[in-house]
Residue frames as qw, qx, qy, qz and C-alpha x, y, z in Angstrom:
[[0.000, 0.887, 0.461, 0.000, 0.00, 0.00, 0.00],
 [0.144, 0.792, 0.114, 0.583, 0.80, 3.53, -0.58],
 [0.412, -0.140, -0.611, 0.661, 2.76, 5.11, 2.35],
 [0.021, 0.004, 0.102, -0.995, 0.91, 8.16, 2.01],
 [0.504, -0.289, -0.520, -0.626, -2.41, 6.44, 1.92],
 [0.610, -0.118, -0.678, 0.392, -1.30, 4.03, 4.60],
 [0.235, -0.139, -0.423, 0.864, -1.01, 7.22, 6.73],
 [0.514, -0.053, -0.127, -0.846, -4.62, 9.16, 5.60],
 [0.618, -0.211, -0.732, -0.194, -6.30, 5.45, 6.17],
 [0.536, -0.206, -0.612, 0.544, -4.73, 5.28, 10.00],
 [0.013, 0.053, -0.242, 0.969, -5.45, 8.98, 10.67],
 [0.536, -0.251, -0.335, -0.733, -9.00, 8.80, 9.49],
 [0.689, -0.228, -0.686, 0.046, -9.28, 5.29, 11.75],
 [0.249, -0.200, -0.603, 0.731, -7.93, 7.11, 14.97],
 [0.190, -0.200, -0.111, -0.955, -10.57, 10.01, 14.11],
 [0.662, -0.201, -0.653, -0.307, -13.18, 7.19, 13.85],
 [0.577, -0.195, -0.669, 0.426, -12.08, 5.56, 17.02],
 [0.008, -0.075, -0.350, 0.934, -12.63, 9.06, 18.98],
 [0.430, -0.040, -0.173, -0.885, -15.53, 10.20, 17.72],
 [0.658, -0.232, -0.699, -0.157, -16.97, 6.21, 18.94],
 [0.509, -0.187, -0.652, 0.530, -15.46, 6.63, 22.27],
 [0.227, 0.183, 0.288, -0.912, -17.15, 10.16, 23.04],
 [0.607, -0.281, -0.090, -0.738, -20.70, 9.12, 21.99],
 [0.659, -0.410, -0.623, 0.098, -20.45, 6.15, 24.10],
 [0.292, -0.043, -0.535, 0.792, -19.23, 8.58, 26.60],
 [0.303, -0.136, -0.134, -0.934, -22.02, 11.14, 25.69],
 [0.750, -0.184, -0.454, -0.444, -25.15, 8.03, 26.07],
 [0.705, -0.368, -0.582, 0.168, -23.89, 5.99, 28.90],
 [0.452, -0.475, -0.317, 0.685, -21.51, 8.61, 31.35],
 [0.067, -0.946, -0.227, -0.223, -22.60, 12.17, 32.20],
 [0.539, 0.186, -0.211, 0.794, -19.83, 15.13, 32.62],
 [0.468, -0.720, -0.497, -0.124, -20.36, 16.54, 35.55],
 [0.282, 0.513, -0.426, 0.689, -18.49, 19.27, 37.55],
 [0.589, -0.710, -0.370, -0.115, -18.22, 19.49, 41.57],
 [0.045, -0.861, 0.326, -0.386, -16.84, 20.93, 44.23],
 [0.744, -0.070, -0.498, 0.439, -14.12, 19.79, 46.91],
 [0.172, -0.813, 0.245, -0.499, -13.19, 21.96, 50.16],
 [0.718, -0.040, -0.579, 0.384, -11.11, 21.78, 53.39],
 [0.136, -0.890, 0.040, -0.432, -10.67, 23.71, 56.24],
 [0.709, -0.455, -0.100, 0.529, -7.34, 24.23, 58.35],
 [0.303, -0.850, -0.162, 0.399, -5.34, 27.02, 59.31],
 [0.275, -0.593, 0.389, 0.649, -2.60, 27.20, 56.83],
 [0.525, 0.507, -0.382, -0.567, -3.34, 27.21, 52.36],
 [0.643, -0.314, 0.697, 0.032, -3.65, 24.04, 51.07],
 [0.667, 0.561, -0.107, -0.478, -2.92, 21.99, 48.26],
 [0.020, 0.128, -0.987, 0.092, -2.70, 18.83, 48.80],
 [0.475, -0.077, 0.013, -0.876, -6.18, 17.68, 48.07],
 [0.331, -0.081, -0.937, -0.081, -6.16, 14.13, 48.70],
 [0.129, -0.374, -0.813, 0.428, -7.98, 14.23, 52.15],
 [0.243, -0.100, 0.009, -0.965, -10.66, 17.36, 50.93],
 [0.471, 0.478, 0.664, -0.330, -14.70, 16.56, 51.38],
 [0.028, -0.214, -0.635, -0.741, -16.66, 16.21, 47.99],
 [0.281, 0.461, 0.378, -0.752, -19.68, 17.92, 47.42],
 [0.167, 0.080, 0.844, 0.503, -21.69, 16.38, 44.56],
 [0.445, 0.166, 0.280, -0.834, -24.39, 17.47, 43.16],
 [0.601, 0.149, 0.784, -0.054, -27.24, 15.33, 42.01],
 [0.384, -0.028, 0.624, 0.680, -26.80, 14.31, 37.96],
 [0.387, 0.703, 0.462, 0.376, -29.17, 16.51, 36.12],
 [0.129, -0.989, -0.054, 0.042, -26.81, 19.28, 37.35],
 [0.843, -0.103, -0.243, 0.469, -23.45, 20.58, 38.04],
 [0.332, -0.940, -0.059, 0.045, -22.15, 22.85, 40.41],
 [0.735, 0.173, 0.002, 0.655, -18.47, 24.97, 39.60],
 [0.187, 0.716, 0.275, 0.614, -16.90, 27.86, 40.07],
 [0.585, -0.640, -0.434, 0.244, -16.71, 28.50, 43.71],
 [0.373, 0.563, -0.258, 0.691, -16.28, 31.64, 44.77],
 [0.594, -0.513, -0.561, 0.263, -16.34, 32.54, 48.82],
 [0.312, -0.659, -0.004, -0.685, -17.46, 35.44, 50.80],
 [0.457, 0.047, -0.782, 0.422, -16.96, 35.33, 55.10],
 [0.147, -0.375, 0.030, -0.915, -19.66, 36.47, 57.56],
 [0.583, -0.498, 0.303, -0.566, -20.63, 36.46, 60.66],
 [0.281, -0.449, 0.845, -0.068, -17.95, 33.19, 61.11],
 [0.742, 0.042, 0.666, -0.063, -19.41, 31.48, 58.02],
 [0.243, -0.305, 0.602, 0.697, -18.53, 30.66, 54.91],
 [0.574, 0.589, 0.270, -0.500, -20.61, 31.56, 51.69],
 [0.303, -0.322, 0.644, 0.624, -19.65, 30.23, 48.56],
 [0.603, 0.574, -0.154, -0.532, -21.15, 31.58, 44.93],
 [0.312, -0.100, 0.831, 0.449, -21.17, 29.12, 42.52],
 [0.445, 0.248, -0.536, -0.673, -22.25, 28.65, 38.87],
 [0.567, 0.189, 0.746, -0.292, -25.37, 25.77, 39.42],
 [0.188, 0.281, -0.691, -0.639, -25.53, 24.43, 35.69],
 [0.759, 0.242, 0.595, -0.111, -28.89, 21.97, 34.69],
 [0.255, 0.069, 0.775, 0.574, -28.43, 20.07, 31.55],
 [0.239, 0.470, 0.831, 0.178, -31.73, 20.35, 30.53],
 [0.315, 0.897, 0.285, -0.121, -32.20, 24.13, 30.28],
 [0.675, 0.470, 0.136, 0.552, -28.78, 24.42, 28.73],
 [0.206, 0.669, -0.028, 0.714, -27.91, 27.29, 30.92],
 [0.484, -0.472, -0.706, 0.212, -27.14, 28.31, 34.49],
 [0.198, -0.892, -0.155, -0.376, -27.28, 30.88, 37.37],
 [0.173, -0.707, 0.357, -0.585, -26.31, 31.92, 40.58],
 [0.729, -0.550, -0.401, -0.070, -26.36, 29.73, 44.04],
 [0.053, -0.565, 0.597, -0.567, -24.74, 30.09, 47.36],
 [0.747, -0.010, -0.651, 0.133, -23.56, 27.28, 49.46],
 [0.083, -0.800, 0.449, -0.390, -23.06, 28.21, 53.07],
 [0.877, -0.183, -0.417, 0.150, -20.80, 26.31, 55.17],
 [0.462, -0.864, 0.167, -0.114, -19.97, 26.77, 58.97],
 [0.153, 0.721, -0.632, 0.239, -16.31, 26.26, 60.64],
 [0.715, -0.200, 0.660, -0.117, -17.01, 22.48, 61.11],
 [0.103, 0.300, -0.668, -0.673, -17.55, 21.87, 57.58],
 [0.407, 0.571, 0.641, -0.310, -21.41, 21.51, 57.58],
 [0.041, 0.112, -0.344, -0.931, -22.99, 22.80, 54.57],
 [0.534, 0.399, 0.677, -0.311, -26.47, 22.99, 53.17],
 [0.540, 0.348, 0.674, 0.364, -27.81, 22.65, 49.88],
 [0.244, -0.084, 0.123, 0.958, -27.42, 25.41, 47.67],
 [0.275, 0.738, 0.527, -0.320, -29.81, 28.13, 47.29],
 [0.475, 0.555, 0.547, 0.409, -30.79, 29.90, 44.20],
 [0.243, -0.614, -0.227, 0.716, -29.65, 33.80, 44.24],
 [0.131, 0.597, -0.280, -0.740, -29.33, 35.69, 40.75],
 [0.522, 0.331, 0.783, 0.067, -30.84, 34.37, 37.68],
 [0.097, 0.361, -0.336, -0.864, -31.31, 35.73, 33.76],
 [0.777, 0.522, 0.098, -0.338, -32.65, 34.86, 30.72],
 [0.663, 0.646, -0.372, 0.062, -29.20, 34.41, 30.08],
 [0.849, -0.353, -0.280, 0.277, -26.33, 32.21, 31.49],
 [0.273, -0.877, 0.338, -0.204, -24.10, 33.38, 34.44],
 [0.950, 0.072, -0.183, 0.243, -21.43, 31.85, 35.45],
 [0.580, 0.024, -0.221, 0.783, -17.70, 32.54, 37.64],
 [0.249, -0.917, -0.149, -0.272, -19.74, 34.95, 40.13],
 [0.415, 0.387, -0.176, 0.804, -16.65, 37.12, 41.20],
 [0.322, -0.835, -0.387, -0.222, -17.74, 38.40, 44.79],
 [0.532, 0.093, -0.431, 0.723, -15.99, 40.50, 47.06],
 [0.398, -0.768, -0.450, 0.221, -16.51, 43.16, 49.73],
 [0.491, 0.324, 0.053, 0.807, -16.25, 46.96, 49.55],
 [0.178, -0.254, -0.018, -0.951, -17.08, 49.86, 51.81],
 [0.329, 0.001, 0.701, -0.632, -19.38, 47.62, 53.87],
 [0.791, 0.409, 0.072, -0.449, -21.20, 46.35, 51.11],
 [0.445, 0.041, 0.839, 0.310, -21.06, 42.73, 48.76],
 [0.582, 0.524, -0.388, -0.485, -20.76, 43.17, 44.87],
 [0.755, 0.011, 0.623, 0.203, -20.80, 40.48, 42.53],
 [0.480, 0.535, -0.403, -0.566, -19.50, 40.48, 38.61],
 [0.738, 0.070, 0.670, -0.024, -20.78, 37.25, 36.99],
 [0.204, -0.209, 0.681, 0.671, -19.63, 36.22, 33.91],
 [0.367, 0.511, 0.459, -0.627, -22.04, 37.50, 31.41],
 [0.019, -0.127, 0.703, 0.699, -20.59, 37.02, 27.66],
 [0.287, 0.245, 0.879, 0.292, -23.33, 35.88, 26.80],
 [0.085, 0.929, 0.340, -0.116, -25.43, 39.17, 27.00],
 [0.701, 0.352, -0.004, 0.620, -21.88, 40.92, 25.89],
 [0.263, -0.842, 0.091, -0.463, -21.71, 42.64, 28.92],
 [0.339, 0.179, -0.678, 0.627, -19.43, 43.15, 32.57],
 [0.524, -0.632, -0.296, -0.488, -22.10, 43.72, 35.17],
 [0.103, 0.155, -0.723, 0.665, -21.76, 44.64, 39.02],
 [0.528, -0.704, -0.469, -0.082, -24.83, 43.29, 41.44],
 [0.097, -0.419, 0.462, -0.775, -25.12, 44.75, 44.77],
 [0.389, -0.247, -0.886, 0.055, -26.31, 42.63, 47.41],
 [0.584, -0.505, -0.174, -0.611, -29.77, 44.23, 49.08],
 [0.853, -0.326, 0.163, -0.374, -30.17, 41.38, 51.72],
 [0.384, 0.406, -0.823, -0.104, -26.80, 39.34, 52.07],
 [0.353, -0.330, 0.605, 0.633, -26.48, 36.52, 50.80],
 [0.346, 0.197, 0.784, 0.476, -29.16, 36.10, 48.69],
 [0.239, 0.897, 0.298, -0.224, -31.01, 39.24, 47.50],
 [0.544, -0.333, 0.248, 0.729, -28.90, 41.15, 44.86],
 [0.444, 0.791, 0.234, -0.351, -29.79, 44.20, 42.34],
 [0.626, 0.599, 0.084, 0.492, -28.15, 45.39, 39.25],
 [0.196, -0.842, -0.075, 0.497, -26.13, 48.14, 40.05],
 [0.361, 0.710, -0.341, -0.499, -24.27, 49.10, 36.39],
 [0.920, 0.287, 0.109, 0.243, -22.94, 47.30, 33.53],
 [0.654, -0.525, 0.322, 0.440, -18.73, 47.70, 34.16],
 [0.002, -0.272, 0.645, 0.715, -18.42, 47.46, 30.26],
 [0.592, 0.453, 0.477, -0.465, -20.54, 46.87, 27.73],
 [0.641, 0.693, -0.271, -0.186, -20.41, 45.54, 23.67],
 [0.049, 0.625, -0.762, 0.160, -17.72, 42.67, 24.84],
 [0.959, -0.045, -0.278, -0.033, -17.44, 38.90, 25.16],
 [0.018, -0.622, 0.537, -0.570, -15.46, 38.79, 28.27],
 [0.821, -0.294, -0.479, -0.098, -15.23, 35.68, 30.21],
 [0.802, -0.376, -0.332, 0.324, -14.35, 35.04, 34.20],
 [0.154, 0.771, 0.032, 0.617, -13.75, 38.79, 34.91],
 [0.705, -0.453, -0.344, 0.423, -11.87, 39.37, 38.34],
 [0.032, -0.943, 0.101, -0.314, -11.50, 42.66, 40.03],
 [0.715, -0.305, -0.171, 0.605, -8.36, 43.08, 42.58],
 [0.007, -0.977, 0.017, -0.213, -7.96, 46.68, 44.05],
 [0.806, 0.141, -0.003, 0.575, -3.83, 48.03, 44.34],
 [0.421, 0.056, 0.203, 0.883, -2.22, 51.11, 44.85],
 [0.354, 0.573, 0.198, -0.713, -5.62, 53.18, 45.01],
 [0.491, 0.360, -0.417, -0.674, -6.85, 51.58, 41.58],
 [0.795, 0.253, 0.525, -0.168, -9.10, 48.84, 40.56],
 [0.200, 0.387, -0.703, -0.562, -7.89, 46.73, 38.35],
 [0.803, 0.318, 0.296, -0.408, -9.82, 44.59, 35.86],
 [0.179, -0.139, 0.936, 0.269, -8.84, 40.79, 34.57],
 [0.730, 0.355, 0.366, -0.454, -10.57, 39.49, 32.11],
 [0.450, -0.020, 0.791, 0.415, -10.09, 36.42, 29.43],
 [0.538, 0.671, -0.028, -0.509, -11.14, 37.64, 25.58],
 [0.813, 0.390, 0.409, 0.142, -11.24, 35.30, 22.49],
 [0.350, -0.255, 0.552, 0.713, -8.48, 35.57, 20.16],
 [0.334, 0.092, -0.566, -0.748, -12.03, 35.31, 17.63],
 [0.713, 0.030, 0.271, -0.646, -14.99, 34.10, 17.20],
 [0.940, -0.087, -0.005, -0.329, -15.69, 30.99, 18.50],
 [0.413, 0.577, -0.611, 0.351, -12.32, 30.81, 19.49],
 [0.422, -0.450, 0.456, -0.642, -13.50, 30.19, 23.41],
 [0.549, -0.805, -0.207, 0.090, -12.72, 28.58, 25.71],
 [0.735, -0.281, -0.050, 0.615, -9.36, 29.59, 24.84],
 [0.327, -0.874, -0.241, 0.267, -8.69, 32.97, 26.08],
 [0.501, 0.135, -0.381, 0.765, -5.88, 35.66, 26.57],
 [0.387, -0.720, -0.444, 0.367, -5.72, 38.00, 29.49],
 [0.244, 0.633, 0.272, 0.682, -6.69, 41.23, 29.04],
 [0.394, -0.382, -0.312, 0.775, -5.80, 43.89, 31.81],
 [0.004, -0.786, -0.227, -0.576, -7.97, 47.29, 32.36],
 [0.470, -0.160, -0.485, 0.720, -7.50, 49.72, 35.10],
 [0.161, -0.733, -0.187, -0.634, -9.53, 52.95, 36.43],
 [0.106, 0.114, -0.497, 0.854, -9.38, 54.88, 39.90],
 [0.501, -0.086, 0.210, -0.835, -12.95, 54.19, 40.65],
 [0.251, 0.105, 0.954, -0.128, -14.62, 50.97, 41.06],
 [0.340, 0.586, 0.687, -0.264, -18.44, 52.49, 39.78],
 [0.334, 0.709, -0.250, -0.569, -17.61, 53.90, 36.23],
 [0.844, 0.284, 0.379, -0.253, -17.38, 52.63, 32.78],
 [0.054, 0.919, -0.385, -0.067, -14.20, 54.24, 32.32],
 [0.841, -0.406, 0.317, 0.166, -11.79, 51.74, 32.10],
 [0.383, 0.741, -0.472, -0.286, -8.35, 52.35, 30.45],
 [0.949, 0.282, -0.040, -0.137, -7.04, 49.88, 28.70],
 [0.687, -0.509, 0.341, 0.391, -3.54, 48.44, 29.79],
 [0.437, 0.700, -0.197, -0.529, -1.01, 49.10, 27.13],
 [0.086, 0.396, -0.911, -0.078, 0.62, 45.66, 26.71],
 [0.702, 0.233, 0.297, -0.604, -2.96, 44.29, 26.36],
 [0.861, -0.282, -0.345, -0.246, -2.85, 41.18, 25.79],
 [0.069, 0.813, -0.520, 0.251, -0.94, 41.00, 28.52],
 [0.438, -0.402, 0.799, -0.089, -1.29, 37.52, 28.59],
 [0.576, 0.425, -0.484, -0.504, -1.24, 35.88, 25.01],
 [0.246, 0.187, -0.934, -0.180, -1.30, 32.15, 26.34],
 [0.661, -0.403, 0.039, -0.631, -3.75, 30.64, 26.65],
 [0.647, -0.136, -0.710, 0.245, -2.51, 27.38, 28.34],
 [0.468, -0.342, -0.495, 0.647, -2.41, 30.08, 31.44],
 [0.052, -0.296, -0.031, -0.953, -4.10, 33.48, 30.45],
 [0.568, -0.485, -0.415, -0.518, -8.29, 32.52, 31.83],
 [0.405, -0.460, 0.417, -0.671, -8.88, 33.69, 35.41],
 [0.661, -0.193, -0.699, -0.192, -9.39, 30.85, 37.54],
 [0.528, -0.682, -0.492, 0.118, -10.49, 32.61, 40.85],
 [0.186, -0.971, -0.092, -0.119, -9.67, 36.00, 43.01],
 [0.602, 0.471, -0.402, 0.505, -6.15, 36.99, 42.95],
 [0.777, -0.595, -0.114, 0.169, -4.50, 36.68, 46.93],
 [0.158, 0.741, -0.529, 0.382, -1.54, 38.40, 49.03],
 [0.861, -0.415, -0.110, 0.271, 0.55, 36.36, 51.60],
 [0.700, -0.494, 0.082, 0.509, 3.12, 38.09, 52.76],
 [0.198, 0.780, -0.106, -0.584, 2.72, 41.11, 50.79],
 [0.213, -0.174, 0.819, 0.505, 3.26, 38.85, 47.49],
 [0.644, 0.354, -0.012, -0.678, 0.52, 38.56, 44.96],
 [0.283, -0.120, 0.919, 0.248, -0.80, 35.61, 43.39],
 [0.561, 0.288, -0.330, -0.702, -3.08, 34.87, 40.28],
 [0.631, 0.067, 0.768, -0.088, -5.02, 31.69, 39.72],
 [0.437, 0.338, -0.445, -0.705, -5.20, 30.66, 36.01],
 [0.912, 0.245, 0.279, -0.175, -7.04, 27.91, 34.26],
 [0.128, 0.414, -0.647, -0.627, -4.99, 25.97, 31.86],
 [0.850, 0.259, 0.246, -0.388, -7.25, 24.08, 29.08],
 [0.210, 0.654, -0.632, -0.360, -4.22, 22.95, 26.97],
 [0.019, 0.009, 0.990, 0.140, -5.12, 19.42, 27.04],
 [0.079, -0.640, -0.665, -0.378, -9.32, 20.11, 27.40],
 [0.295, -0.691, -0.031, -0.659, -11.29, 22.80, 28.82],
 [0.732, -0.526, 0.078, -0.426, -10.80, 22.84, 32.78],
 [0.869, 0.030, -0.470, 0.152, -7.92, 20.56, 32.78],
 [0.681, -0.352, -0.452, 0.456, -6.00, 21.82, 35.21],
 [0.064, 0.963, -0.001, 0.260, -4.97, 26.13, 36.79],
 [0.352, 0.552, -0.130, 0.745, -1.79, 28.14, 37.79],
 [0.346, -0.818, -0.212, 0.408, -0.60, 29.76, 40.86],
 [0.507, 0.457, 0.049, 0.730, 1.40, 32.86, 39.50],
 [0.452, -0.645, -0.218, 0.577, 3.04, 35.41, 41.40],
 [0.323, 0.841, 0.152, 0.406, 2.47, 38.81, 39.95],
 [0.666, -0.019, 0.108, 0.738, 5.77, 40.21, 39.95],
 [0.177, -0.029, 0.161, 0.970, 5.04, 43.53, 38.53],
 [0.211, 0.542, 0.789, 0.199, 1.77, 45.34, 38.17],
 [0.048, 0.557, 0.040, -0.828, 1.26, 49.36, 37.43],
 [0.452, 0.716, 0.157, -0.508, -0.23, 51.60, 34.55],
 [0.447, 0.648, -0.561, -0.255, 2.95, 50.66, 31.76],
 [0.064, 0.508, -0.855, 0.087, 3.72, 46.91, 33.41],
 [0.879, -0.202, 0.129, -0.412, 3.01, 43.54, 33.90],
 [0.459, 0.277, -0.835, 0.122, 5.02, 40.25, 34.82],
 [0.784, -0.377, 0.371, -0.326, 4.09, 37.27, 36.65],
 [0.025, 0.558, -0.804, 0.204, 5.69, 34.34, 37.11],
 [0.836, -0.158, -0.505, -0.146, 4.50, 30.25, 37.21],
 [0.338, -0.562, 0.525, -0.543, 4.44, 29.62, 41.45],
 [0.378, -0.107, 0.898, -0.200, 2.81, 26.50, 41.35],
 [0.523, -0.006, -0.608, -0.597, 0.67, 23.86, 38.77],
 [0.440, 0.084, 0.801, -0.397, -2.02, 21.55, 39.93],
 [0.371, 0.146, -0.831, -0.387, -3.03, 18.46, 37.74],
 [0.841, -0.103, 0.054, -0.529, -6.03, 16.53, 38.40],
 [0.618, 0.389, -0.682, 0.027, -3.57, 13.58, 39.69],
 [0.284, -0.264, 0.812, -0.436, -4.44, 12.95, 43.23],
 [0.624, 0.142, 0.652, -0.406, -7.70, 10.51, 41.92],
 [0.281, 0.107, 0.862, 0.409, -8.13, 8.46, 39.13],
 [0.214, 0.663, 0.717, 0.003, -11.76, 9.56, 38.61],
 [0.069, 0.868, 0.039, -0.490, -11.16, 13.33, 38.79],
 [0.768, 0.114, 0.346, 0.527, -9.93, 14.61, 35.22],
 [0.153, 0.545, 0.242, 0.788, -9.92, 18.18, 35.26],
 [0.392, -0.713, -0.366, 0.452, -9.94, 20.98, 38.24],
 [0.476, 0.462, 0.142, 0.734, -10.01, 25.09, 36.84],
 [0.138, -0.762, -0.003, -0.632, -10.93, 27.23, 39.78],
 [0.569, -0.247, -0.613, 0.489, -9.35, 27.81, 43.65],
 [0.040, -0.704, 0.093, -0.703, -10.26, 29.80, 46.40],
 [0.553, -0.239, -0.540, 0.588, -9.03, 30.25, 49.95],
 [0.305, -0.693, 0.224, -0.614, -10.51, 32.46, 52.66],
 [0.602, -0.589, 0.250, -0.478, -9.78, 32.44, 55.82],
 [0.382, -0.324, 0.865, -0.024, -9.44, 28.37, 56.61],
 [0.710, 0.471, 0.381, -0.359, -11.53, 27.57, 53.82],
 [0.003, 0.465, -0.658, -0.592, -9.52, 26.12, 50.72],
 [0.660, 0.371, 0.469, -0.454, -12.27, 25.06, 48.15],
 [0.229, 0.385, -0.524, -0.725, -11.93, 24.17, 43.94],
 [0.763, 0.434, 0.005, -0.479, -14.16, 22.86, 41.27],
 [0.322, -0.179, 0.876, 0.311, -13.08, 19.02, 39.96],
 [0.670, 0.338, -0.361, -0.553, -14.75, 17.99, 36.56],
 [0.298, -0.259, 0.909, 0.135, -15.50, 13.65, 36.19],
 [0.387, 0.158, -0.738, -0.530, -17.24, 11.14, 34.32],
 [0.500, 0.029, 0.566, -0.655, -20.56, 9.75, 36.19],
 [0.037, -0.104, -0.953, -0.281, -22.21, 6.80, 34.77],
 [0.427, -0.247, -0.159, -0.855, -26.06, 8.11, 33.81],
 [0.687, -0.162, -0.590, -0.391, -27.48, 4.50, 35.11],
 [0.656, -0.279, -0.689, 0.130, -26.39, 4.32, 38.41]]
């Protein structure tokens, strides 16, 4: 045979072979994200010995972000059903034993949310959920914490802008945020970097070394950037093998109005469990260290 057929025969066969092995995956096992958490005194990440937190299979719960009050923990997450193809808001709260109850429904569109970004400012809780899909940045204001929340502006506006993450510096809010190289380029990403002296304007100047992270194995937020010891760190997602496969500690090294440099601190690979194949968001208050694992759930049992 032809070598050069030989080799278009074999290529087409491996194609074949995939494209069998994901709809048996698709019909018999359901992909399903959840959450893991721990609580002790010092960061962790080492995640053999966390608690899982599954949710039940016409759903999946990701994203975790985490809010502290009145000596419990609140955590936003993205609450996904298959069946309307689109999710919302919830909050999870869990006390400093690691009780939790089932999540409750807080913010909700016509359109999907997702990687609710909360934080605390001036005595008040904002949220910016990811909104691409309405091509908009959007700040809530929580009314009634945790779960009452209003509009309060749209941040930007005309923009496909995924997993948007505020982190105030120096007297100035700055604004991460992952933007398609093109359409239908997503989920892969680069980081784009705005910046404005006010937190409630629409002002935002563009960094000038924008993208100012062009990979995307490491550019897509992948939870609220943290100081220890006056050091900054960045969580990234990398998808370089699939979406969600594993994220990035990076230590931002440099950050002002003309600069940026960070630095790779630490990777984490879905390798402490056979079942888990794919973990893209961390967050750590307090003694709470929490992240989002992706597996493969048989639908029948």
């Amino acid at each position: 045979m032809d070598p050069s057929r030989k080799s278009k025969l074999l290529k087409f066969a491996d194609i074949l072979i995939h494209k069998i092995i994901r709809f048996y995956q698709k019909v018999f096992f359901l992909d399903q994200w959840y959450l893991m958490f721990d609580l002790r005194e010092n960061i962790s990440f080492s995640f053999h010995e966390f608690k899982e937190v599954i949710p039940p299979k016409d759903r999946f719960w990701a994203d975790p972000h985490v809010i502290r009050a009145d000596g419990h923990y609140f955590v936003f997450i993205e609450e996904y059903f298959y069946k309307n193809r689109k999710a919302h808001i919830s909050v999870i709260e869990i006390d400093g034993h690691g009780n939790y109850h089932e999540p409750l429904r807080v913010l909700e569109k016509d359109y999907h949310l997702s990687y609710p970004f909360v934080f605390q400012w001036e005595n008040h809780f904002y949220m910016v959920p990811e909104s691409a899909e309405n091509e908009t940045i959007e700040l809530y204001e929580c009314t009634e914490f945790p779960h009452k929340w209003k509009f309060k502006m749209n941040l930007m506006e005309n923009i496909k802008a995924v997993d948007t993450t505020l982190f105030q510096y120096q007297g100035k809010w700055w604004l991460f945020t992952g933007i398609a190289k093109g359409p239908g380029s997503s989920p892969l990403v680069e980081l784009f970097l705005f910046f404005s002296n006010r937190l409630f304007t629409k002002e935002w100047t563009p960094h000038p070394l924008n993208p100012i992270i062009p990979d995307v194995t490491k550019a897509r937020p992948a939870g609220r950037l943290f100081t220890t010891n006056d050091r900054i760190f960045r969580p990234s997602q990398d998808s370089s093998k699939t979406y969600g496969y594993g994220f990035y500690i990076n230590e931002v090294q440099l950050l002002s109005e003309t600069g940026y440099l960070e630095t790779e601190w630490l990777s984490v690979r879905p390798d402490w469990n056979r079942k888990i194949l794919g973990t893209h968001t961390y967050s750590n208050v307090g003694e709470l260290t929490i992240i989002d694992v992706f597996t493969r759930r048989r639908k029948m049992l």
